[in-house]
C-alpha positions as protocol buffer text, in pm:
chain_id: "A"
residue {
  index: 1
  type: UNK
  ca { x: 8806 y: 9192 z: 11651 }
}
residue {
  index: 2
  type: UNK
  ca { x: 8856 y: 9547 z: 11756 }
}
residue {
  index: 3
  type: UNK
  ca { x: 8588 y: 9816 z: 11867 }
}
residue {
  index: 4
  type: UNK
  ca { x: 8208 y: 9796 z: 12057 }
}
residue {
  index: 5
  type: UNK
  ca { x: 8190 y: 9450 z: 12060 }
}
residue {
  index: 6
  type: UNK
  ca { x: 8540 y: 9293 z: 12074 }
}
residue {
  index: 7
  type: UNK
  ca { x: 8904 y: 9414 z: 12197 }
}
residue {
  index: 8
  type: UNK
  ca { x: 8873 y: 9840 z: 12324 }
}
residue {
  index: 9
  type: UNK
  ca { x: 9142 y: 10078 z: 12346 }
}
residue {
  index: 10
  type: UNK
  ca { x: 9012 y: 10246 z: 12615 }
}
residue {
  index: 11
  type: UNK
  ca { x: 8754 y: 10173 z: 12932 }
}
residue {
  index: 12
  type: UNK
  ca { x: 8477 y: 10356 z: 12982 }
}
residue {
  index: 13
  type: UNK
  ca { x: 8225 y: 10377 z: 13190 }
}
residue {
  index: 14
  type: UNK
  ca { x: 7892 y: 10264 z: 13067 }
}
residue {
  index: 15
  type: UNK
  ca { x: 8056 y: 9949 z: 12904 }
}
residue {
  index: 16
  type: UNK
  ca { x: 7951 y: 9644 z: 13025 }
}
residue {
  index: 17
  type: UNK
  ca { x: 8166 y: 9407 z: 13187 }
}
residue {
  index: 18
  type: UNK
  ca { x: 8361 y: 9177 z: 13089 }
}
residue {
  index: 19
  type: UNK
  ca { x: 8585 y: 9358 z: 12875 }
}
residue {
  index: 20
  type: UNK
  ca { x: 8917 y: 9326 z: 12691 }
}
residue {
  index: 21
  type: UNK
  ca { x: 9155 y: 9649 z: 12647 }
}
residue {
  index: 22
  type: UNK
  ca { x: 9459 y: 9724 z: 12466 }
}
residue {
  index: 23
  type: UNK
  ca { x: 9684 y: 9818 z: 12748 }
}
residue {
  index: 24
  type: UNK
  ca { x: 10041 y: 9899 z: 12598 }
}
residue {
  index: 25
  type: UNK
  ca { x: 10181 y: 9903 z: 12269 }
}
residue {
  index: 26
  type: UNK
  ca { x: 10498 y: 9917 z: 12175 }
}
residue {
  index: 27
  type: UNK
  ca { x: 10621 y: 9951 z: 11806 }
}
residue {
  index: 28
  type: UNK
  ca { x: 11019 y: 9907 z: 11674 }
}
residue {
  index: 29
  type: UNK
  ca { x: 11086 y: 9968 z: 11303 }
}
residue {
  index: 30
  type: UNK
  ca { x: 11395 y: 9765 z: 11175 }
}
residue {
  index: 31
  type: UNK
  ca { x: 11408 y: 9935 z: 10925 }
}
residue {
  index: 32
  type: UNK
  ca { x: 11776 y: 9833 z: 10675 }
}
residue {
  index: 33
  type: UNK
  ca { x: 11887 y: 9923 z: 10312 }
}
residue {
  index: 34
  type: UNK
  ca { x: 11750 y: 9651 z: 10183 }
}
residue {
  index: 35
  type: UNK
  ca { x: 11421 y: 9541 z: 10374 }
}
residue {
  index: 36
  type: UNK
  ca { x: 11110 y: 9702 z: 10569 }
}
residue {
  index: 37
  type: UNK
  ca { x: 11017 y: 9578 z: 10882 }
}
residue {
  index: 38
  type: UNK
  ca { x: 10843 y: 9624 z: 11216 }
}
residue {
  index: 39
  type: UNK
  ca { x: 10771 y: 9466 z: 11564 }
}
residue {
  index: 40
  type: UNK
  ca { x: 10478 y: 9571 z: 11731 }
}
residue {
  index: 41
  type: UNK
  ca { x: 10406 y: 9445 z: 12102 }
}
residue {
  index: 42
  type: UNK
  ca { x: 10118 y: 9505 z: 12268 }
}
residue {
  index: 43
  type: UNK
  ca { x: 9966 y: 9389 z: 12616 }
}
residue {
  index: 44
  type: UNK
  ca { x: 9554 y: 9288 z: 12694 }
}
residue {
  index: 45
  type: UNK
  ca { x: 9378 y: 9396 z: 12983 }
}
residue {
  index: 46
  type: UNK
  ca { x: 9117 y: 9198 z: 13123 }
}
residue {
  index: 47
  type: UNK
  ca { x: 8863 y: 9401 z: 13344 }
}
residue {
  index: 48
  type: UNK
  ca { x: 8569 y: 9123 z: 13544 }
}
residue {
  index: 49
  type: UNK
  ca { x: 8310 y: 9328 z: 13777 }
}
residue {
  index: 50
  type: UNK
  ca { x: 8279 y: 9000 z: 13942 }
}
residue {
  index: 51
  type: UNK
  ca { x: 8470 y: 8639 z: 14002 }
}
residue {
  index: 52
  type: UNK
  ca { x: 8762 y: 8748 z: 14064 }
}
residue {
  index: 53
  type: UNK
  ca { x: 9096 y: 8618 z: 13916 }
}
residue {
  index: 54
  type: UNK
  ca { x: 8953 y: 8320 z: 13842 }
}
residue {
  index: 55
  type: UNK
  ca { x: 8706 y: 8488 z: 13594 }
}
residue {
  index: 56
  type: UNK
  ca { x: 8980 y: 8674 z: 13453 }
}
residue {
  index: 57
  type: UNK
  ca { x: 9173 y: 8337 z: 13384 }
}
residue {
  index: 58
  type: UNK
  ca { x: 8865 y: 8207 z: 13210 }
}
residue {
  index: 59
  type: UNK
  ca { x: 8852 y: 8474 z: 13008 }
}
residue {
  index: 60
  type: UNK
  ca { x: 9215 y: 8500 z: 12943 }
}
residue {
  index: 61
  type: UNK
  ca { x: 9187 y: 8093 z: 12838 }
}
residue {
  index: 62
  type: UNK
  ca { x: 8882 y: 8215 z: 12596 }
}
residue {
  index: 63
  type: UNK
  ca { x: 9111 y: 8492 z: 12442 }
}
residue {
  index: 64
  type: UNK
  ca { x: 9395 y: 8244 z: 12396 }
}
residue {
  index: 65
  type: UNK
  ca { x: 9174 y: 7955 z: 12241 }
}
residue {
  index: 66
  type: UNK
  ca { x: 8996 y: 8233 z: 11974 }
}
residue {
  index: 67
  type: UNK
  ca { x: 9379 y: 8366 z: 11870 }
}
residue {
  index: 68
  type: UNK
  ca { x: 9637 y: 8048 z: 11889 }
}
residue {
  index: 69
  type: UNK
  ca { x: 9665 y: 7959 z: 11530 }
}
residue {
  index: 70
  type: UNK
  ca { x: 9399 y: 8246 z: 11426 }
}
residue {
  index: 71
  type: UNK
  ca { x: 9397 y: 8315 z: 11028 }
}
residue {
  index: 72
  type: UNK
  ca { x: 9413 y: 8702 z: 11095 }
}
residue {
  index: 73
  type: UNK
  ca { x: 9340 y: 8907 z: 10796 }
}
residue {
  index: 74
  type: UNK
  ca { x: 9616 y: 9176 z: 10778 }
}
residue {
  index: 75
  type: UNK
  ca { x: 9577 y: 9313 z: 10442 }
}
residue {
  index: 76
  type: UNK
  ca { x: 9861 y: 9380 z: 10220 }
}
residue {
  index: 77
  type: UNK
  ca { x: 10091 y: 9361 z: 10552 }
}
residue {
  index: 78
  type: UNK
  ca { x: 10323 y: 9046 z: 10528 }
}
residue {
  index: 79
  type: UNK
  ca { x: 10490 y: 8880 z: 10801 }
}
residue {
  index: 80
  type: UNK
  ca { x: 10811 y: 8680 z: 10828 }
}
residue {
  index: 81
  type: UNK
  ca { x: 10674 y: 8557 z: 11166 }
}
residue {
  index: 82
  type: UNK
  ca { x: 10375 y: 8563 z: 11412 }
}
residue {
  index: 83
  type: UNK
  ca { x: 10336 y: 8452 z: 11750 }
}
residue {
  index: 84
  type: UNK
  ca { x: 10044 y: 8468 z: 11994 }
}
């Protein structure tokens, strides 16, 4: 989902057009005696040459119908809770 052909960290130039970035990111660690955890945040970035906001709201609507209810491989990471 992440790198040349899916969500980028960063824009550059030569990239074509649509394109999704990871804008912010924000991390907390909860860290207790007794449990592990973490909360990480982040923002996308949709960037259009063309079509305006309406193009980025279609692509925004694309990027929400691929991830609502998305089985996302995450390793050996477990969650309590996920929300897109």
């Amino acid at each position: 989902m992440v790198g040349e052909d899916g969500i980028r960290d960063r824009l550059q130039t030569a990239w074509k057009l649509p394109c999704v970035l990871i804008s912010e990111l924000v991390s907390n660690d909860y860290l207790t005696s007794t449990e592990a955890s973490e909360e990480h945040l982040f923002a996308l970035e949709i960037w259009i040459d063309a079509g305006g906001r309406k193009q980025a709201q279609l692509v925004a609507g694309r990027l929400h119908a691929l991830l609502q209810d998305a089985a996302l491989d995450l390793g050996s990471i477990t969650s309590s809770a996920c929300c897109i």
